[in-house]
Phi, psi and omega in degrees: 000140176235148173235171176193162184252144162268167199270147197149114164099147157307327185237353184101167178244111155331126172204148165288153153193152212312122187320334171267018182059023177249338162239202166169171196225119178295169182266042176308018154209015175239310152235152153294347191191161193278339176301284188323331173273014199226328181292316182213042162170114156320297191291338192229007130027275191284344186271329198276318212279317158315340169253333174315295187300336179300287184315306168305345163249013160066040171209004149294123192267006168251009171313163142202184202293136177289122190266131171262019137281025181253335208265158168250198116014076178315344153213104189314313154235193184199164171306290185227164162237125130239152182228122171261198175207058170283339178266137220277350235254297196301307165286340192266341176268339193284316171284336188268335173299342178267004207068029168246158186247171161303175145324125178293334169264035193276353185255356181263319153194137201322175190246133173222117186248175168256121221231197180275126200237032178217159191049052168254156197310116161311167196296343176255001176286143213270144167316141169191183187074340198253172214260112152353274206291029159268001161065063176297131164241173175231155175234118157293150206195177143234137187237140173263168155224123194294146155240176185341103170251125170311121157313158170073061208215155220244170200276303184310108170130308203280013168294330185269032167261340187288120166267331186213174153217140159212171195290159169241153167244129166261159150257134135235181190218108185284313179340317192223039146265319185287339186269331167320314211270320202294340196270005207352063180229019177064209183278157161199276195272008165285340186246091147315189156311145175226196188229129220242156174282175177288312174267144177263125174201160207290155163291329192293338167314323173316326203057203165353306187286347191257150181231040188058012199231301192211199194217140163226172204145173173254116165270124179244098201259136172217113182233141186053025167091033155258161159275151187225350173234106161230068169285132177287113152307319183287342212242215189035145162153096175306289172275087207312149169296344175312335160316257171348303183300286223296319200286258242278347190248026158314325195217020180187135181284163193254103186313157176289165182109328188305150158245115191209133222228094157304004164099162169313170185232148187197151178231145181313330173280127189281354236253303204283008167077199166244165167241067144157160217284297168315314192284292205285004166284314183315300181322293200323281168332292184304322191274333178226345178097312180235129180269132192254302189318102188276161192287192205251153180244165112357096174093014172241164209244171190200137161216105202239141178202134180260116193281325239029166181260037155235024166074032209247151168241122187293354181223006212082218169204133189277125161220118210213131180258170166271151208193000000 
């Protein structure tokens, strides 16, 4: 099933939509919005998964065409953001440009921060409030999205809390990340707003890619119209969100809503490029002694889409300027 919000509202009005993204159904008497439908839901599910199927046989009679500038935030706001820094590839080069090494525990359980879990950006919506020299950066991600997980709850298994995934934009701002970090009390005004792709969708929609583990595909970073990222999403990664769920919620249950994310994807082969600006001034560094690739400026665009291997985008796509 893919959902999506229209825009109206903090949180938007829930509606399906058609497996090829040509049509949609507002969710009329089954939720108002996708948290309510995340609130309950067992029960009200089987009614959204029944218009899916109308809408893919063309024969819900209340579609109608899909505008995707109509959509916000499949979820505007959300409950808890957690966020990781699972592919390994990505910390160890981010640290080694700086003359840090990993964690010595960095293979024991994944890195998770707690990050701002309201006002994030529809997919076209422009970067905007932040300052150049605070060095805007973007991170490409994938996010699940949760419903209720029991504290304690175990890594076998906990893949069956995950209801839907959709893309993430984290914005960042490297400037005011490394003195953040130095303090070691993690992020904060270094993580503005970030942003979500249009579409929302079940794993079983996934197929093949999803392997209860990971999300696999091609992550396709296009900044200022080059690409600079065409990375394989399933592999370099240790930790699954099946991982990720069982580590935050050791010591606390987890609201339906929750959004948890394992961080850009990055692969150990440097040739597939980055999902951010920061990883590849690093790459630069190690590899030449000098980093070129400038941070986003005013009027420059950024675009990420997670791909299929027959080159179809499995969520839509985030595309976005500084403003």
């Amino acid at each position: 099933m893919k959902l999506a919000s229209l825009k109206g509202g903090r949180d938007g009005q829930l509606i399906v939509v058609s497996r090829d993204l040509r049509t949609a159904a507002k969710a009329n008497g089954i939720a108002p919005t996708l948290q309510a439908l995340l609130d309950n839901w067992d029960a009200l599910s089987p009614a959204a998964e029944a218009l899916y199927a109308a809408l893919n046989a063309g024969t819900e009679k209340d579609g109608f065409m899909l505008n995707l500038d109509d959509l916000a935030a499949p979820l505007p706001r959300a409950f808890q953001y957690l966020d990781g820094a699972c592919y390994i590839s990505h910390i160890r080069r981010n640290r080694q440009a700086r003359g840090a090494s990993l964690p010595a525990d960095i293979m024991e359980a994944p890195l998770i921060y707690q990050g701002i879990s309201y006002g994030y950006g529809a997919w076209n919506d422009p970067i905007q409030g932040q300052k150049e020299e605070d060095l805007i950066d973007f991170e490409a991600e994938i996010a699940a999205i949760l419903g209720d997980v029991p504290r304690g709850v175990a890594a076998t298994g906990a893949s069956q809390h995950i209801r839907l995934f959709c893309l993430l934009q984290d914005t960042s701002l490297r400037r005011i990340v490394a003195p953040e970090l130095a303090r070691t009390f993690g992020f904060l005004v270094s993580k503005p707003e970030s942003a979500l792709g249009p579409i929302a969708v079940t794993p079983d929609e996934l197929g093949d890619l999803w392997d209860g583990r990971l999300v696999s595909g091609k992550m396709k970073v296009t900044l200022r119209g080059d690409v600079i990222g065409d990375m394989e999403a399933g592999i370099d990664c240790p930790f699954g969100y099946n991982d990720a769920i069982a580590h935050v919620a050791q010591t606390r249950n987890l609201e339906a809503g929750t959004i948890l994310a394992l961080g850009t994807v990055s692969n150990e082969d440097d040739t597939t490029g980055c999902g951010c600006i920061g990883e590849y001034r690093a790459l630069e560094l190690i590899n030449t002694g000098t980093a070129t690739l400038e941070f986003m400026k005013s009027g420059d665009t950024v675009r990420i889409e997670l791909l299929d291997y027959d080159g179809n985008p499995v969520m839509g796509a985030i595309d976005q300027s500084v403003v």
